[in-house]
N, C-alpha and C positions, 0 to 999 in steps of 0.2 A: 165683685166685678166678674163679669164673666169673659169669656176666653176662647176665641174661635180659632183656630190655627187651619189656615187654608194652604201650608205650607204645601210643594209639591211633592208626591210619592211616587218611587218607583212600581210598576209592577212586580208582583210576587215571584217571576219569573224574569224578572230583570238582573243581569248581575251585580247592578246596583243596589239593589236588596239587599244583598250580603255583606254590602263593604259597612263597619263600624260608623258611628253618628258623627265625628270627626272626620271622616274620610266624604260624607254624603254634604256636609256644607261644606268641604273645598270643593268638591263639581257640581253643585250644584249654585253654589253663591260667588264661587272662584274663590285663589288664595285669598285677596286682597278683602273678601266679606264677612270672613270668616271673626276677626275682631269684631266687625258691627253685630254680627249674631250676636257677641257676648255681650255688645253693649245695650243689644235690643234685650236679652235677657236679666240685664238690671231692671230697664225701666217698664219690664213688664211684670217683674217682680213686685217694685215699689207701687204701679199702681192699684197694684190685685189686693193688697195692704190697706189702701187708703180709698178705692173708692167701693162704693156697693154697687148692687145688680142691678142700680140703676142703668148703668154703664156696661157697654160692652167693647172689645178690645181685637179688633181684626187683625192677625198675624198674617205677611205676607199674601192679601189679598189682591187676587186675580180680577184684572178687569177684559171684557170683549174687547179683541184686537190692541191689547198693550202685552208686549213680551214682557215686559220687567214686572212682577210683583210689587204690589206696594208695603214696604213692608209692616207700618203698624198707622192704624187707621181706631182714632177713639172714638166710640158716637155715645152719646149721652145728654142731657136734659138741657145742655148748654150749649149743644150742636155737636159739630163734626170737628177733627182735628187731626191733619196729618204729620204723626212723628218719624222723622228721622233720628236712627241711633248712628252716631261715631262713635272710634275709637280712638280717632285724631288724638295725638300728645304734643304738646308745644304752643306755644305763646300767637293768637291769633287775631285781626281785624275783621272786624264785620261792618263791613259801612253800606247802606241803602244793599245791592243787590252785587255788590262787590264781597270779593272773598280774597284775604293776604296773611300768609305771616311771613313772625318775626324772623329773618335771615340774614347773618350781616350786621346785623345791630339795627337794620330796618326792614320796613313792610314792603314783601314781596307779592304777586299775584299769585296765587295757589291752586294747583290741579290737583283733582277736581274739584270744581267749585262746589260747594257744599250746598251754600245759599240756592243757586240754580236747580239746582238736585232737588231740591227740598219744595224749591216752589213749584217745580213743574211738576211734582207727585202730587199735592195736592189742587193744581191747576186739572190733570186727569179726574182724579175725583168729584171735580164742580163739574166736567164736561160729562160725565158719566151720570153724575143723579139731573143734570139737566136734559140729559137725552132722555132720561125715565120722568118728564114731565115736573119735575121734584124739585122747587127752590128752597132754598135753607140759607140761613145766616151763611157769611163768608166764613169760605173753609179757613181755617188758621193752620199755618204752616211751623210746623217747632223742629226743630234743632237740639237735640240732645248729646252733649258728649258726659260718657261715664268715666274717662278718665279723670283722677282727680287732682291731676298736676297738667292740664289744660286752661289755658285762660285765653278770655277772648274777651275784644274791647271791643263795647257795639257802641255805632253809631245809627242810630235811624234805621234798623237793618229791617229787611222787608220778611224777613220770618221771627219768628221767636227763637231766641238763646235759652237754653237751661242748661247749666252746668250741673255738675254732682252734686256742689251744697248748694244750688239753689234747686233742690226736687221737694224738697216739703212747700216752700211758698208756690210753686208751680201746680201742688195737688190742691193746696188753700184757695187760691186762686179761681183753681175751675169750680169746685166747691161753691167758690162765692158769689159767682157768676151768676149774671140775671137766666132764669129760664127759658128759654126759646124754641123748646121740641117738647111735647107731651108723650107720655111713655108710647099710648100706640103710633106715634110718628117716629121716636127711635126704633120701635122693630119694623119699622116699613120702612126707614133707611137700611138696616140691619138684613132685611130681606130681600134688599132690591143686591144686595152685595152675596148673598148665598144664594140666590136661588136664578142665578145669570142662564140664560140658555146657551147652550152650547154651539159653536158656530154650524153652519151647515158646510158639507163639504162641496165644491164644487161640481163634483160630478153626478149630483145628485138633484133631483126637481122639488121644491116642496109644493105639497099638496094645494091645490085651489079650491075654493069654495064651488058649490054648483053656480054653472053659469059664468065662472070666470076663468081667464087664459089662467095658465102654471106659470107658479113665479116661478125665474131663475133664481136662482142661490146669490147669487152677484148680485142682483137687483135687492133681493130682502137684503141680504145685509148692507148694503150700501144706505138702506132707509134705517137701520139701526146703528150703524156709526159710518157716517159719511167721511170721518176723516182716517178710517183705509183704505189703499190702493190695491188694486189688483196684482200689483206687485206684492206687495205686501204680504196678502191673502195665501200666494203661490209660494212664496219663502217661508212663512208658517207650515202650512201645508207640508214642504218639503223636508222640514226640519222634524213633525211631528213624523212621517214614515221614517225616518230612517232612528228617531230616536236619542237623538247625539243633539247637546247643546253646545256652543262654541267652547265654555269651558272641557265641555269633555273630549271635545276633537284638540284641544290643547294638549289633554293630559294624555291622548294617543301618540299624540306625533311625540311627545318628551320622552314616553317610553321607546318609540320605533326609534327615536334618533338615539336613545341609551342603549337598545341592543344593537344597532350601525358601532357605533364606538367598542362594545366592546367586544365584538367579533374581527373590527380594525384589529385593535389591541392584539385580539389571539390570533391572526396572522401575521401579523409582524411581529410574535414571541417568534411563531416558529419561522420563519424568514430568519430571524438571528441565531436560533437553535441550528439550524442548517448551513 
């Protein structure tokens, strides 16, 4: 199988560069992702094992105008298929588009919904090769927990469940599956996802052919994905100058409010020493 990681990278000159591989997926995934990395590195493990280069396996791919990364995206002879990895532990319900566990001795509603998650990553996916002209079989939405004392009780659930023992019939599975993409149709999926052009910025013109007005920036992209805003556009924008994703204006203020506290502290030592 082969193996694309479009994970994001600091600049060489970023001092994120420097910080250790543990340090770079809590700012960059936040605390709370840093379990799903590991879990995304199971099942990226087991399927590089079991499937061939038929198959390709996109890590945390980028689409035009979506912040969030998706993070594992499989395209192969059977179609397309977007996994989510948990780390979730505990006893859980999957019913239609509902997400609960077990609390109490009964099923509670559970944040965040996993199911939701799950389908609307692969819900971007369909809107993205459908803006590239591109139908394909329905994306199939998976659900994977690596933990191996997680259980879940589905009902009719609108993604797919795989648990830890159940990952060998989930490779059999796609394996056995009718074919529906011919190899040069998986790398022209596989191309339309690496070779994205990059937004234009707004204060810039793009080029018009002879004879035609200059498009505005605002206008092309709005014919390549109409569902962002101009708001949008301008918070991207404003977030890419300065460099800082929400998790890492987190990990500022936790430090700025640790050295507040413990320069409190050394003032009021010497307030008592006095």
């Amino acid at each position: 199988m082969k193996i694309i990681d479009q994970s994001p990278k600091p600049a060489e000159n970023d001092f994120l560069a420097k910080l250790p591989e543990p340090l770079k997926n809590i700012t960059f995934f936040g605390g709370a992702r840093k379990g799903d990395v590991l879990a995304e590195d199971t099942m990226v493990g087991f399927l590089e094992k079991h499937l061939s280069n038929k198959y390709t396996l996109l890590q945390n791919a980028s689409l035009v105008g979506l912040d969030i990364p998706i993070p594992l995206i499989l395209i192969g002879p059977q179609g397309v298929q977007v996994i989510y990895a948990s780390s979730a532990k505990g006893v859980f319900r999957a019913k239609n588009d509902k997400w609960e566990k077990m609390a109490g001795g009964k099923y509670q509603p559970n944040r965040p919904n996993l199911i939701t998650r799950t389908t609307l990553m692969a819900r971007a996916v369909e809107s993205f090769l459908n803006s590239q002209s591109l139908r394909l079989p329905e994306i199939q939405p998976v659900l994977f927990f690596a933990n191996p004392g997680t259980h879940v009780d589905s009902i009719r659930p609108v993604v797919r469940i795989v648990l830890m023992d159940g990952l060998d019939p989930f490779a059999t599975g796609i394996l056995q599956s009718p074919t529906a993409l011919t190899g040069e149709e998986v790398q022209k999926v596989v191309d339309l996802f690496t070779n994205q052009p990059e937004a234009p910025k707004t204060d810039e013109i793009v080029p018009a052919s002879a004879g035609e007005q200059p498009i505005s920036p605002l206008a092309s992209a709005s014919k390549r994905q109409t569902a962002t805003s101009k708001i949008s556009d301008n918070l991207t924008l404003a977030a890419n100058k300065i460099h800082f994703t929400s998790q890492q204006w987190i990990i500022l203020i936790a430090i700025g409010l640790l050295l507040f506290l413990m320069m409190a502290g050394f003032v009021f030592l010497i307030f008592l020493t006095f």
